[in-house]
C-alpha positions in Angstrom: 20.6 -5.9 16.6 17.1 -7.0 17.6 14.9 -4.1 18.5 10.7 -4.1 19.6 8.3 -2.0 21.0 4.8 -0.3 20.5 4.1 2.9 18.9 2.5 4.6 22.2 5.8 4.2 23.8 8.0 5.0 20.8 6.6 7.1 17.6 6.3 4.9 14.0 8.5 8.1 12.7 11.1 7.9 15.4 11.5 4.6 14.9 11.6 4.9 10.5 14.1 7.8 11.1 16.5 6.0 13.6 16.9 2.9 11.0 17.2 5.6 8.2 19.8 8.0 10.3 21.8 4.5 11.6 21.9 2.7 7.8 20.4 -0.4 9.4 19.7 -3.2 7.3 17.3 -5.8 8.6 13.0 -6.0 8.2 10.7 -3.6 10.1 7.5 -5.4 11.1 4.4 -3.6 12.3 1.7 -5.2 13.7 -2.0 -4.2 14.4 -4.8 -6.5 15.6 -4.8 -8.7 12.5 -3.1 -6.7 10.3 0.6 -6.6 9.7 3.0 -4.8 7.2 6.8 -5.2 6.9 9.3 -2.7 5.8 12.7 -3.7 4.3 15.7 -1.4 4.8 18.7 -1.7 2.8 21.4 0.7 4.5 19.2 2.9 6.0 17.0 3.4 2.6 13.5 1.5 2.4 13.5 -0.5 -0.6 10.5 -3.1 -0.1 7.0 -3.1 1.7 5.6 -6.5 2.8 1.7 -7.4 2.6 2.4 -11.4 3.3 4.1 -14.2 2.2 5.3 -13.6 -1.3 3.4 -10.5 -1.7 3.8 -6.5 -1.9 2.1 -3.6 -3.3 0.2 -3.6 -6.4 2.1 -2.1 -9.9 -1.6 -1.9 -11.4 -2.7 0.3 -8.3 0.1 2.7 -9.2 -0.2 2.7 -12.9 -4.0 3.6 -12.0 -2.5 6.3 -9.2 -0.1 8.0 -11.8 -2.6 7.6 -15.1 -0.5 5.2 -17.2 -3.6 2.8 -17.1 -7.6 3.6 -17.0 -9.9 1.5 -14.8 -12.1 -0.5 -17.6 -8.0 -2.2 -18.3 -7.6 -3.7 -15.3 -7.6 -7.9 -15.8 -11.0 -9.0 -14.2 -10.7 -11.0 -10.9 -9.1 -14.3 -10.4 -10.7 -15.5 -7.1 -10.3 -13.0 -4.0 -7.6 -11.5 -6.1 -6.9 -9.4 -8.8 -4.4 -11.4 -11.4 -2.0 -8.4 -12.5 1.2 -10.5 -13.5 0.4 -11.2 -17.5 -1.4 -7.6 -17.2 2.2 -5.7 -16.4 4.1 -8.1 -19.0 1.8 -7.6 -22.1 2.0 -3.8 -21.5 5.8 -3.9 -20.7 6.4 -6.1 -24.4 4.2 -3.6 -26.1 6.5 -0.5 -24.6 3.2 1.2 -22.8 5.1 1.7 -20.0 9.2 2.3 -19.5 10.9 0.3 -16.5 11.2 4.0 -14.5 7.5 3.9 -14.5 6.7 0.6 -13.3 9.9 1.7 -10.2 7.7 4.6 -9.9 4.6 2.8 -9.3 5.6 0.4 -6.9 6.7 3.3 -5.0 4.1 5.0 -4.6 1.7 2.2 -3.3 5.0 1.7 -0.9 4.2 5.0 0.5 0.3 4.3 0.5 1.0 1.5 2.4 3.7 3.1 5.2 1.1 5.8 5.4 -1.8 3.4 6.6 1.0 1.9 9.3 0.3 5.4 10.9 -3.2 5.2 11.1 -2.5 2.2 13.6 -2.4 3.8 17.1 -1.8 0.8 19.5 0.5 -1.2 16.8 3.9 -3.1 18.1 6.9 -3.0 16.2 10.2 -5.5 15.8 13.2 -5.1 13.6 15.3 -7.7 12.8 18.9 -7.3 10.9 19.2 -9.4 7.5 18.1 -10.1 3.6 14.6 -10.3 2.9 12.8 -13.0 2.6 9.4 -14.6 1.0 7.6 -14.5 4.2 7.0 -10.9 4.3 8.2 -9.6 0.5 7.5 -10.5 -3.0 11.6 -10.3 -3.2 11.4 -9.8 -7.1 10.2 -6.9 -6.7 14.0 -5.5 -5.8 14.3 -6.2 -9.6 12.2 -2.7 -10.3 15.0 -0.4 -7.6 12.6 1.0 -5.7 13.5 3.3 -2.9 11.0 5.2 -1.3 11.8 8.5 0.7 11.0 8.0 3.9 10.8 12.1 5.3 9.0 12.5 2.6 6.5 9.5 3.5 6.6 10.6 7.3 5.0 14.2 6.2 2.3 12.4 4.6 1.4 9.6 6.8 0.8 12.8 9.3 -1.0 15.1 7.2 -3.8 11.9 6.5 -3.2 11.0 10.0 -4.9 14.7 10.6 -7.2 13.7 8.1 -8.4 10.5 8.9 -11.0 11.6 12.0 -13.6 13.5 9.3 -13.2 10.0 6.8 -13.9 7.9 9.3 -17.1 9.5 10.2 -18.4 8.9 6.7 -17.6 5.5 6.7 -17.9 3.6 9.9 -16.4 0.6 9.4 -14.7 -1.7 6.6 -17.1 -4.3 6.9 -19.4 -2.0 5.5 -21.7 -3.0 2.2 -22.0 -0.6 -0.6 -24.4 0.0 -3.7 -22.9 1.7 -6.2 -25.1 5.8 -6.7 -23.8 6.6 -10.5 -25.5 10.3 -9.9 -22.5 10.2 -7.3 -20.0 10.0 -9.4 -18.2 12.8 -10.7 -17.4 13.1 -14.2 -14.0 14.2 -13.4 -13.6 11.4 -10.7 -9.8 9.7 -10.0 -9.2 6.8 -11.7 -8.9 5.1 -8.5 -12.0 6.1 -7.1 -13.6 4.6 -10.6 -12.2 1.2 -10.0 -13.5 1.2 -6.2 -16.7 2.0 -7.8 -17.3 -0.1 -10.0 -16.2 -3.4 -7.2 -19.2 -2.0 -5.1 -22.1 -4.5 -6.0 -24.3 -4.6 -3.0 -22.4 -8.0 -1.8 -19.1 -7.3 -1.0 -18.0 -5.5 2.4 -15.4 -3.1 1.8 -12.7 -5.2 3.4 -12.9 -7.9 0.5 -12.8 -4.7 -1.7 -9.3 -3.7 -0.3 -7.7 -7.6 0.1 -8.7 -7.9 -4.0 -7.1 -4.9 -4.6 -4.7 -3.8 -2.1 -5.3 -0.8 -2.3 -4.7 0.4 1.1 -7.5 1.0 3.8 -7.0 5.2 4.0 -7.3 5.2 0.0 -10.2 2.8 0.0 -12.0 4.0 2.4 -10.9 7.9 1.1 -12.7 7.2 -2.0 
């Protein structure tokens, strides 16, 4: 069963807790402007996030999140991208992580990810029953088990929802240009906010920032 619509007719949580409540398998795609994101359910539970064709959240971004990694280890760009595929085996074959880590990871940068979707106030929405497929996922990522909580994402998304008018007066715009200020940075900062750092060179507008690292745009722009 086919169903579409746009969030000012329908609320994003309705919508998460009707395909949770009705164990609906199929892909959730939201749209915004240029933007999309796609949400696979598996029997009502959310097990993959979409960012494109072949791709999905970051493992290094939740490593970083959760303190398993620091900043200076992350592999140095390849490109417009960040290569983070030999990074996550060498650490795996050398047992610095455990396979419940890595699941934990990718689900939190799932919920970073569903959270931004809320940010989106005039996005549309289809569902569509079936698999997964490499259009939207990076499929192999099934492999880890993820299964993110979607209540428990719904109460977030919200709360930064709340929070997102005083960020957004601090910074106006994505395609903002930085220059790193190290008497700004606090000793104690995030690891995250340490890696954004040190990408800010005085060149590149904050939206490269987030496509290299997919970080999200609330936890980009946060930081």
């Amino acid at each position: 069963m086919g169903i579409k619509g746009d969030v000012r007719s329908i609320s994003l949580a309705n919508v998460l807790q009707d395909l949770v409540t009705n164990e609906q398998t199929g892909t959730l795609v939201i749209r915004h402007k240029e933007s999309q994101i796609a949400l696979w359910f598996d029997k009502g539970a959310l097990r993959l996030v979409g960012l494109g064709p072949r791709q999905g959240p970051s493992l290094l971004n939740g490593l970083l999140a959760l303190e398993k990694i620091r900043p200076d280890e992350i592999p140095a760009l390849t490109g417009r991208t960040t290569s983070e595929g030999g990074f996550i085996r060498s650490i795996v074959k050398k047992s610095r992580v455990a396979r419940e880590t890595l699941k934990a990871a990718l689900e939190h940068q799932m919920g970073e990810h569903l959270c931004d979707a809320f940010l989106w106030t005039d996005a549309t929405f289809e569902f569509q029953e079936g698999e997964p497929d490499d259009e939207h996922f990076d499929v192999d990522q099934l492999d880890y088990e993820p299964r993110l909580a979607v209540e428990g994402a719904i109460m977030e998304a919200v709360r930064r929802a709340d929070e997102w008018g005083e960020t957004r007066k601090a910074i106006l715009s994505a395609s903002e240009i930085l220059m790193p200020d190290p008497a700004r940075l606090p000793a104690e900062a995030e690891a995250t906010v340490r890696r954004i750092f040190g990408l800010l060179d005085g060149e590149r507008p904050l939206r490269e920032i987030e496509e290299i690292t997919r970080l999200g745009h609330f936890t980009l722009l946060r930081a």
